[in-house]
C-alpha positions in Angstrom: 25.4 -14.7 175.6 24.7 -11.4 177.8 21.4 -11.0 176.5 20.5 -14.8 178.0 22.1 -14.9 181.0 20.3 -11.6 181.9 16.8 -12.4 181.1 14.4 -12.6 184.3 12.4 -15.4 182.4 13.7 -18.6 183.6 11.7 -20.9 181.0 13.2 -19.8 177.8 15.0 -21.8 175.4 16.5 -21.7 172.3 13.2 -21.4 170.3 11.9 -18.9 172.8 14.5 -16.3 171.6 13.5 -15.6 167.7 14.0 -12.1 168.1 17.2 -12.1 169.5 18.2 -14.5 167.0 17.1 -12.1 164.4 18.6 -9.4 166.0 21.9 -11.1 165.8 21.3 -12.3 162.1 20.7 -8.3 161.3 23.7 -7.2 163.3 25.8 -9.9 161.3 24.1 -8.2 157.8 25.3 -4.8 158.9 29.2 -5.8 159.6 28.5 -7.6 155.9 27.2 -4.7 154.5 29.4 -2.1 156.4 32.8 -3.9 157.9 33.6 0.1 158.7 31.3 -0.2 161.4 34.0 -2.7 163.0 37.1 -1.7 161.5 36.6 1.9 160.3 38.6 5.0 162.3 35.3 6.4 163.6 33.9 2.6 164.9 32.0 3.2 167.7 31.0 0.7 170.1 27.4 1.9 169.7 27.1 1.0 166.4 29.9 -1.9 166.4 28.4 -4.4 169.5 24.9 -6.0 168.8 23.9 -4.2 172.1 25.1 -1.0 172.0 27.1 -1.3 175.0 31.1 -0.2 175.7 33.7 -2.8 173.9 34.1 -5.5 176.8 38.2 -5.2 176.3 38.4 -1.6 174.6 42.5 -2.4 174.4 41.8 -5.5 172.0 39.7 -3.2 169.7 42.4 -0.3 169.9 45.3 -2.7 168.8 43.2 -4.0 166.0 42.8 -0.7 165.1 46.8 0.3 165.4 47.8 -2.9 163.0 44.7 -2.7 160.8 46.5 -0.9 158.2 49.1 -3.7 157.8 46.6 -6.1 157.0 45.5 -5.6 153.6 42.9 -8.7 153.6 41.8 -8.2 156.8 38.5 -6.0 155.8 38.1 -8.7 153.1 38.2 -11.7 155.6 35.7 -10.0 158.2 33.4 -10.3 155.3 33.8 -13.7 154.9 33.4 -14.9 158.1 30.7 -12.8 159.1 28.6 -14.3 155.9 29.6 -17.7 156.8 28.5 -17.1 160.1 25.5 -15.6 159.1 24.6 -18.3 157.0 25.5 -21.1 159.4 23.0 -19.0 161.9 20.4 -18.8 159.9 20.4 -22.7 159.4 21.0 -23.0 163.3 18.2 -20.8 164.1 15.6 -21.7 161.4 13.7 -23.8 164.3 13.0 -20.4 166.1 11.7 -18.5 162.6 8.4 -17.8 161.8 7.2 -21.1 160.3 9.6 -23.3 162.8 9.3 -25.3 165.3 8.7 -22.8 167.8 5.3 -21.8 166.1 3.9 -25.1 165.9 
C-alpha cells in the first residue's frame, strides 16, 4: 500500500502497476521458497519487507521471533498462506500481465 500512496503519478490504477504487482508476486515466491527470510534468527528487514525498508513495528517481529520455537507448524503454515496468497494474486492481477487488459 506504501508503494501507491507514494507515487507522484496521480492517473494510475490498478492495471497501471504490473510491475509492482510482479514485484509482490516474486516477494511472495521468495517467503515460499525461503520462509527463513521471515522467520529465520538472522531475518533481516532487508531481505524480509518487499521494500527493503525497517519492520513498521520491529516489536511484533521480535515477539514472533521469541515464541517461534513453540510453534512447531508455524514455518509450515507461512507456506501455505503465502502460496494461497500468491495464487489468489496472480488471478487478481492477471488483468495487469502482459497479455491483460492493461495491454490491450
Amino acid at each position: 500500500m506504501k508503494a501507491i500512496h507514494v507515487s507522484s503519478d496521480k492517473n494510475q490504477n490498478t492495471l497501471s502497476l504490473g510491475p509492482l504487482h510482479h514485484r509482490v508476486y516474486d516477494h511472495m515466491q521468495k517467503i515460499i521458497a525461503n520462509p527463513d527470510i521471515l522467520l529465520g534468527s538472522d531475518a533481516s528487514y532487508a531481505t524480509a519487507t518487499l521494500d527493503g525498508k525497517e519492520w513498521q513495528n520491529p516489536v511484533v517481529i521480535e515477539k514472533i521471533h521469541d515464541i517461534s520455537t513453540s510453534l512447531p507448524h508455524l514455518q509450515d503454515l507461512l507456506v501455505v498462506f503465502f502460496k494461497g496468497a500468491a495464487e489468489t494474486w496472480k488471478r487478481f492481477t492477471s488483468e495487469s500481465a502482459p497479455g491483460g487488459l492493461s495491454y490491450c
